[in-house]
mmCIF file of the C-alpha atoms, coordinates in Angstrom:
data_MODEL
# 
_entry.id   MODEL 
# 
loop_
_atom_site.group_PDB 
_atom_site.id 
_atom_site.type_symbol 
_atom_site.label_atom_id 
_atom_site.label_alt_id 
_atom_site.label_comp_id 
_atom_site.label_asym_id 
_atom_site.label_entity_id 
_atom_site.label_seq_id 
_atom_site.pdbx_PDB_ins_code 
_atom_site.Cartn_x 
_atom_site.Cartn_y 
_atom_site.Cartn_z 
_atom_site.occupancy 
_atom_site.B_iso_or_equiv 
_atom_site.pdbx_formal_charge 
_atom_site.auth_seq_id 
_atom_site.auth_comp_id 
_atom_site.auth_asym_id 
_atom_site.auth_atom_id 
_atom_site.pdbx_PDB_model_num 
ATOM 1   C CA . UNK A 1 1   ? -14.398 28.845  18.598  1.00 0.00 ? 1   UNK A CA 1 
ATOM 2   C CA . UNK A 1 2   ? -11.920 28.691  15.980  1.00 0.00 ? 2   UNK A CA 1 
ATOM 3   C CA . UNK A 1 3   ? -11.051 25.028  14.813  1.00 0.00 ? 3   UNK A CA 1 
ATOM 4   C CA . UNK A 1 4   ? -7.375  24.367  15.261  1.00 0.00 ? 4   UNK A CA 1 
ATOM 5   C CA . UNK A 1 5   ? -5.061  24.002  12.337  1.00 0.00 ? 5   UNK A CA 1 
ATOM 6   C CA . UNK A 1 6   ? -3.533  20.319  11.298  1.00 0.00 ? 6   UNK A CA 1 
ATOM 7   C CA . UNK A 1 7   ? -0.302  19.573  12.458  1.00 0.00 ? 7   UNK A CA 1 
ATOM 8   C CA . UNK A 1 8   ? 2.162   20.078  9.042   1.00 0.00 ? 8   UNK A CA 1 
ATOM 9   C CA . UNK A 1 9   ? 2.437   16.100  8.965   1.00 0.00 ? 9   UNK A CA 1 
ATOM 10  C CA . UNK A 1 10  ? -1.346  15.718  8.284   1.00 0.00 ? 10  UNK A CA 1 
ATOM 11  C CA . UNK A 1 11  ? -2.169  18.230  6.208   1.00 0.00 ? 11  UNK A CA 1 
ATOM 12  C CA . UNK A 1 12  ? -0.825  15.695  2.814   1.00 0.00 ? 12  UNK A CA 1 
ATOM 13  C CA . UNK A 1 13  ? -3.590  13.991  3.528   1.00 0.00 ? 13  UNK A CA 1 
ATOM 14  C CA . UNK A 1 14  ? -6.298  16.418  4.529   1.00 0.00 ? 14  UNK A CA 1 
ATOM 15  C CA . UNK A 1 15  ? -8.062  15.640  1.252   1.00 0.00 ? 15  UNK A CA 1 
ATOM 16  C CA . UNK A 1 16  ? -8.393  12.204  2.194   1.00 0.00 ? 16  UNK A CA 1 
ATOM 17  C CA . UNK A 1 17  ? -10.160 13.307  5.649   1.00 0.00 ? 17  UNK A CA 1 
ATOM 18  C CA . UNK A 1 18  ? -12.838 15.048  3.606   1.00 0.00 ? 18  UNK A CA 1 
ATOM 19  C CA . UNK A 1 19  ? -14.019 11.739  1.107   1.00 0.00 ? 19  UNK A CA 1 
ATOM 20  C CA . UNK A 1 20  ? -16.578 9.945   1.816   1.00 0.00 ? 20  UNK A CA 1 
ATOM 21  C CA . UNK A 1 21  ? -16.377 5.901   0.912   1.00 0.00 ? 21  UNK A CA 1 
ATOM 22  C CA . UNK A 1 22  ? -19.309 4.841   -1.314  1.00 0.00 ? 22  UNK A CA 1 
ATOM 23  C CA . UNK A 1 23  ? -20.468 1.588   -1.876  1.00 0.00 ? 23  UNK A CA 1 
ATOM 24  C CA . UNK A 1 24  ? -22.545 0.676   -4.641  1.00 0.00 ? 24  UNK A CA 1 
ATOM 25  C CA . UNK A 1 25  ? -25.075 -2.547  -4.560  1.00 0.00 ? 25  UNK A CA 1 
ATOM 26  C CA . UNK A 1 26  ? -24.447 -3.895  -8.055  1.00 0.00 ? 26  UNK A CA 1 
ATOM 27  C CA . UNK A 1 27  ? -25.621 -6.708  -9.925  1.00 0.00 ? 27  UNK A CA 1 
ATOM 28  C CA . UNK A 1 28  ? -22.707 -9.601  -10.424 1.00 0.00 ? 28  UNK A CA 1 
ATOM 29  C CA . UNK A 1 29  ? -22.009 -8.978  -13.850 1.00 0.00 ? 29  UNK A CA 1 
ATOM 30  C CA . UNK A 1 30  ? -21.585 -5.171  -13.034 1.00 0.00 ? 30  UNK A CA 1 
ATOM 31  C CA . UNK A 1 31  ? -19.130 -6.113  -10.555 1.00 0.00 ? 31  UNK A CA 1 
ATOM 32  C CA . UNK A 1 32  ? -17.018 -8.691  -12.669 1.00 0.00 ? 32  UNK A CA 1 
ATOM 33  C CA . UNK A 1 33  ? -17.048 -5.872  -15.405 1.00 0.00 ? 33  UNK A CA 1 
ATOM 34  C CA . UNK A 1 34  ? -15.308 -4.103  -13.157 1.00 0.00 ? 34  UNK A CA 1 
ATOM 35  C CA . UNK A 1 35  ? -13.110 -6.000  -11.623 1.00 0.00 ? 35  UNK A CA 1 
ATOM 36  C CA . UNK A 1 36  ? -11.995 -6.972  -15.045 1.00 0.00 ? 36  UNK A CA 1 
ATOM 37  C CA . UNK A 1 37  ? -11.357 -3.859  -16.455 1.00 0.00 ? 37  UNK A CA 1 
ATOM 38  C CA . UNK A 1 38  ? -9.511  -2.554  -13.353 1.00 0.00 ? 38  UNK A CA 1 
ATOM 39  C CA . UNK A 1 39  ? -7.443  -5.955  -13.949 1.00 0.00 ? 39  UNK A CA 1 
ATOM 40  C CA . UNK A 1 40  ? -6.463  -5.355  -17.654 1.00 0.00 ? 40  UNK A CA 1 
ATOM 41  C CA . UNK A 1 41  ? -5.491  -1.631  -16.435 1.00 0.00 ? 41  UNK A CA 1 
ATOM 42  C CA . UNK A 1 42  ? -3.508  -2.581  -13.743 1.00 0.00 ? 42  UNK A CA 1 
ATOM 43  C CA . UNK A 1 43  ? -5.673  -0.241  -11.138 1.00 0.00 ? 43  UNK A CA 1 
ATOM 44  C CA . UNK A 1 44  ? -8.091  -0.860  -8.200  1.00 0.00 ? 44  UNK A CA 1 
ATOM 45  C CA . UNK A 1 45  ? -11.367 -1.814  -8.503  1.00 0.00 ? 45  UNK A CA 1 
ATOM 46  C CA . UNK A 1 46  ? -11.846 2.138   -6.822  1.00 0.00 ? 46  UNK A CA 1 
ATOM 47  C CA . UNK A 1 47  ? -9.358  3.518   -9.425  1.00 0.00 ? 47  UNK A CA 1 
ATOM 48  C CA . UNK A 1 48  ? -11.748 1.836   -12.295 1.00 0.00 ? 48  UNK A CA 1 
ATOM 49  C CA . UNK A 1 49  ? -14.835 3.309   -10.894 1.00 0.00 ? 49  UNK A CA 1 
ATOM 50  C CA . UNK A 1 50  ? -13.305 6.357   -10.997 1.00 0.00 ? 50  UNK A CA 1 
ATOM 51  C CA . UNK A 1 51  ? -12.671 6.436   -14.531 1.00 0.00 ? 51  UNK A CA 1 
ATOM 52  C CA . UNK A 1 52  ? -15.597 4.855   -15.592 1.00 0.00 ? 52  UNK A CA 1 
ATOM 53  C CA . UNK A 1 53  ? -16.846 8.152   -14.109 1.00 0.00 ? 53  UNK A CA 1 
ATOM 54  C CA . UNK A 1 54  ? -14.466 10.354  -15.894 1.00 0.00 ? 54  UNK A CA 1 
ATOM 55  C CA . UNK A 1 55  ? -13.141 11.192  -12.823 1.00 0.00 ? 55  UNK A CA 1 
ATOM 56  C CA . UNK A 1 56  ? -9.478  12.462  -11.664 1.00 0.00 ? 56  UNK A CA 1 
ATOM 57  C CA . UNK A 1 57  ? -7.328  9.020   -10.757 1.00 0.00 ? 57  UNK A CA 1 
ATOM 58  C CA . UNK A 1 58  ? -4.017  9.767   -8.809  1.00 0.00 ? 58  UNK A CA 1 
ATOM 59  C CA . UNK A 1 59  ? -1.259  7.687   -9.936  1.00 0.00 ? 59  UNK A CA 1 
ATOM 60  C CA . UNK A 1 60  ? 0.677   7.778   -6.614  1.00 0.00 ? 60  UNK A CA 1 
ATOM 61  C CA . UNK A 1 61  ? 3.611   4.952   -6.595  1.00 0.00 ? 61  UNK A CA 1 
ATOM 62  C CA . UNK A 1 62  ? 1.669   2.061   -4.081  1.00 0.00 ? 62  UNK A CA 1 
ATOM 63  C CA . UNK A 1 63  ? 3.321   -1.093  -3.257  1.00 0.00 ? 63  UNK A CA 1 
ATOM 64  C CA . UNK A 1 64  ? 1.952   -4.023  -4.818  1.00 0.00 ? 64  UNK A CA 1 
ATOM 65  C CA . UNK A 1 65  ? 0.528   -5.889  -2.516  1.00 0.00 ? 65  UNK A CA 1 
ATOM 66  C CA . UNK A 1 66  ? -2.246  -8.580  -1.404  1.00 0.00 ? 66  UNK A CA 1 
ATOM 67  C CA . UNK A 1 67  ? -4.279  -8.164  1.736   1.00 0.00 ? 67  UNK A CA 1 
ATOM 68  C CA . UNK A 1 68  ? -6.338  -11.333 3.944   1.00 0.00 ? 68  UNK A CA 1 
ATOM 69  C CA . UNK A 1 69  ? -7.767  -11.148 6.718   1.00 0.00 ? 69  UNK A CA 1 
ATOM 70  C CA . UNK A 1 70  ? -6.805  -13.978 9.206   1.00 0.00 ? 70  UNK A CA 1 
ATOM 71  C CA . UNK A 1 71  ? -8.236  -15.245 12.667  1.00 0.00 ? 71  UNK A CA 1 
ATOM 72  C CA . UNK A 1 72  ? -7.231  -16.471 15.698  1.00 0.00 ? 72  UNK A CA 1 
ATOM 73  C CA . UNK A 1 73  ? -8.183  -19.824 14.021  1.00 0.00 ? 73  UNK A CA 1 
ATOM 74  C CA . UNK A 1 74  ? -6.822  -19.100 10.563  1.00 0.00 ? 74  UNK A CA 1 
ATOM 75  C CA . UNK A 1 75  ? -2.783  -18.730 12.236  1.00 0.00 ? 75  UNK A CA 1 
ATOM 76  C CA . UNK A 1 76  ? -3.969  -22.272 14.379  1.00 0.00 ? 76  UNK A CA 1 
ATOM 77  C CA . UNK A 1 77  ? -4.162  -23.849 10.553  1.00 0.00 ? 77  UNK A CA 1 
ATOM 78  C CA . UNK A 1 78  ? -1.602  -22.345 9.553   1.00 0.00 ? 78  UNK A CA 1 
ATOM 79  C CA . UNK A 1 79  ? 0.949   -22.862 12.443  1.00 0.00 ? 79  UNK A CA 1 
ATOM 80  C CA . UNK A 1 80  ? -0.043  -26.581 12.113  1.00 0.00 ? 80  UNK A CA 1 
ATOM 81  C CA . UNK A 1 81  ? 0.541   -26.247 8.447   1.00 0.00 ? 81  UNK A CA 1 
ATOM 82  C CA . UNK A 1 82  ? 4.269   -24.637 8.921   1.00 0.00 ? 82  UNK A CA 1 
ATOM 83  C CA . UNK A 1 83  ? 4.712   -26.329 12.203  1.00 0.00 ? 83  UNK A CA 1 
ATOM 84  C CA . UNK A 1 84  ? 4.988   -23.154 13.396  1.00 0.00 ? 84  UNK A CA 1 
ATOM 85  C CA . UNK A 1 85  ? 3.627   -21.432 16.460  1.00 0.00 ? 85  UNK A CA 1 
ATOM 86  C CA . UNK A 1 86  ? 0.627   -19.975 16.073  1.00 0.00 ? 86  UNK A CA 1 
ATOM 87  C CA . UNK A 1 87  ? 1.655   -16.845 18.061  1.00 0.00 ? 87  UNK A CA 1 
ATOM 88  C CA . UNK A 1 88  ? 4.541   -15.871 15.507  1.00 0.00 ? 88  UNK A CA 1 
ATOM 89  C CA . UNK A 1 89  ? 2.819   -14.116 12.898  1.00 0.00 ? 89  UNK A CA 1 
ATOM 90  C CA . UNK A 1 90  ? 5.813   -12.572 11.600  1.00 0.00 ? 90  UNK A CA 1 
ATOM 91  C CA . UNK A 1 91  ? 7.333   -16.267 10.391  1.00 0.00 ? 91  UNK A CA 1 
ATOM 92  C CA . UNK A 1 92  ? 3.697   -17.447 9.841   1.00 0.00 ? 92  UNK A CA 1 
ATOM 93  C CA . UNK A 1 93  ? 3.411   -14.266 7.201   1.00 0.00 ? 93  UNK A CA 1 
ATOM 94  C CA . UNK A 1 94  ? 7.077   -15.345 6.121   1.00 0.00 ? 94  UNK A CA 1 
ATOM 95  C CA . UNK A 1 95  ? 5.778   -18.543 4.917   1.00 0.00 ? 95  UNK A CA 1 
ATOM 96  C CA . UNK A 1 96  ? 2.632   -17.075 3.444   1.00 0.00 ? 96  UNK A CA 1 
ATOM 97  C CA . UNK A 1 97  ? 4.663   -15.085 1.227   1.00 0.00 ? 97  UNK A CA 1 
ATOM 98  C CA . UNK A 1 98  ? 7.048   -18.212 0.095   1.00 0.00 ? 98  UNK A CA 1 
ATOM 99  C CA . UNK A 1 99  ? 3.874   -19.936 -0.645  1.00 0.00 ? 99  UNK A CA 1 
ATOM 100 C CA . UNK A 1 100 ? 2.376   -17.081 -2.897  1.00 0.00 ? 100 UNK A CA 1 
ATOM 101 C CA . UNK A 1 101 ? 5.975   -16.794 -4.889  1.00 0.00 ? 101 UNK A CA 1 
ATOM 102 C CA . UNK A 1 102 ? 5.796   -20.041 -5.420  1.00 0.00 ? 102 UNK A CA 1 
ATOM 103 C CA . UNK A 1 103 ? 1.654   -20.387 -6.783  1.00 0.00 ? 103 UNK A CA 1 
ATOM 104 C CA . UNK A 1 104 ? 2.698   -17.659 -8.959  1.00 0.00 ? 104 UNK A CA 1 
ATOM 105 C CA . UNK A 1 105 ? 5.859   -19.378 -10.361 1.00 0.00 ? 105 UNK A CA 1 
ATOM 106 C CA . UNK A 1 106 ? 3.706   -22.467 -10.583 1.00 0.00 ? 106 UNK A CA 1 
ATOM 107 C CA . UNK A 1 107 ? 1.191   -20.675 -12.899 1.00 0.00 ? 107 UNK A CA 1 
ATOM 108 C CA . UNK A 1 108 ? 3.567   -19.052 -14.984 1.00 0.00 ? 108 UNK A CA 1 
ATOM 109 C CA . UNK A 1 109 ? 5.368   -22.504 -16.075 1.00 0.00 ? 109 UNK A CA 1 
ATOM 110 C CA . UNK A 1 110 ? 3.160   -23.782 -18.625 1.00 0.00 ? 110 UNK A CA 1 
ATOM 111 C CA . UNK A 1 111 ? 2.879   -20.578 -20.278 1.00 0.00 ? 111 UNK A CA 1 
ATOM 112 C CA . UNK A 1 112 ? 6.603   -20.518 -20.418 1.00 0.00 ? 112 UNK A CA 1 
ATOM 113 C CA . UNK A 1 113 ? 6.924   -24.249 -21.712 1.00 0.00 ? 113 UNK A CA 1 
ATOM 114 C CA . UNK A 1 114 ? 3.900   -23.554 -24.023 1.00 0.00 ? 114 UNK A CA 1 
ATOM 115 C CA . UNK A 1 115 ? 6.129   -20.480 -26.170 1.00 0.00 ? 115 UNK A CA 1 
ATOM 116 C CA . UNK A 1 116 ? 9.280   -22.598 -25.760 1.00 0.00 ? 116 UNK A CA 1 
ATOM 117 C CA . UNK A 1 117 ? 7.391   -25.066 -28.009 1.00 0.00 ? 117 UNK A CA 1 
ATOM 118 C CA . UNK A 1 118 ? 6.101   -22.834 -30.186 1.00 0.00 ? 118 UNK A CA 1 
ATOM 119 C CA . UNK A 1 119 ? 9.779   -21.832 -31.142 1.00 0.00 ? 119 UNK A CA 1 
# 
């Protein structure tokens, strides 16, 4: 029997469908290596691997983005915490997002104040 061909919309990623996921048991200073060189070059811990291998890296355009995973207890905090109801995610992930912009703008102040002194 003949396998069927992919519908048009799939075959982009067809590639994909084909690699395998690898995971490598590594000592903790192999792993912060890593992580810190895929830092410095702006790329995934994956994307570092990959050229620590001297292998291809595609530079597709991704979103910048952070990832958690949270529980049924983790939106209980956090509706508590926002006085929010647990059930809406959507305005619980609202105020998640506020709370990262504003850790970030809280970590960048000093360095700003610290060149503003400097000048």
């Amino acid at each position: 029997m003949k396998p069927r061909a992919l519908p048009s919309r799939w075959q982009s990623a067809q590639p994909a469908l084909k690699a395998v996921q690898v995971a490598f048991d590594v000592s903790e200073s192999v792993l912060m290596a890593v992580r810190r060189a895929a830092f410095d070059a702006n790329l995934s811990n994956s994307d570092q691997i990959r050229v620590v291998l001297d292998l291809p890296i595609t530079r597709q355009a991704k979103r910048p983005r952070l990832t958690v995973s949270l529980s049924p207890e983790d939106y209980q905090l956090l509706g508590e915490r926002y006085q929010l109801d647990p059930a809406d995610h959507l305005a619980i992930k609202e105020r998640v997002n506020a709370e990262l912009i504003e850790f970030s703008e809280s970590q960048s102040q000093p360095k700003k104040a610290a060149r503003r002194a400097r000048s």
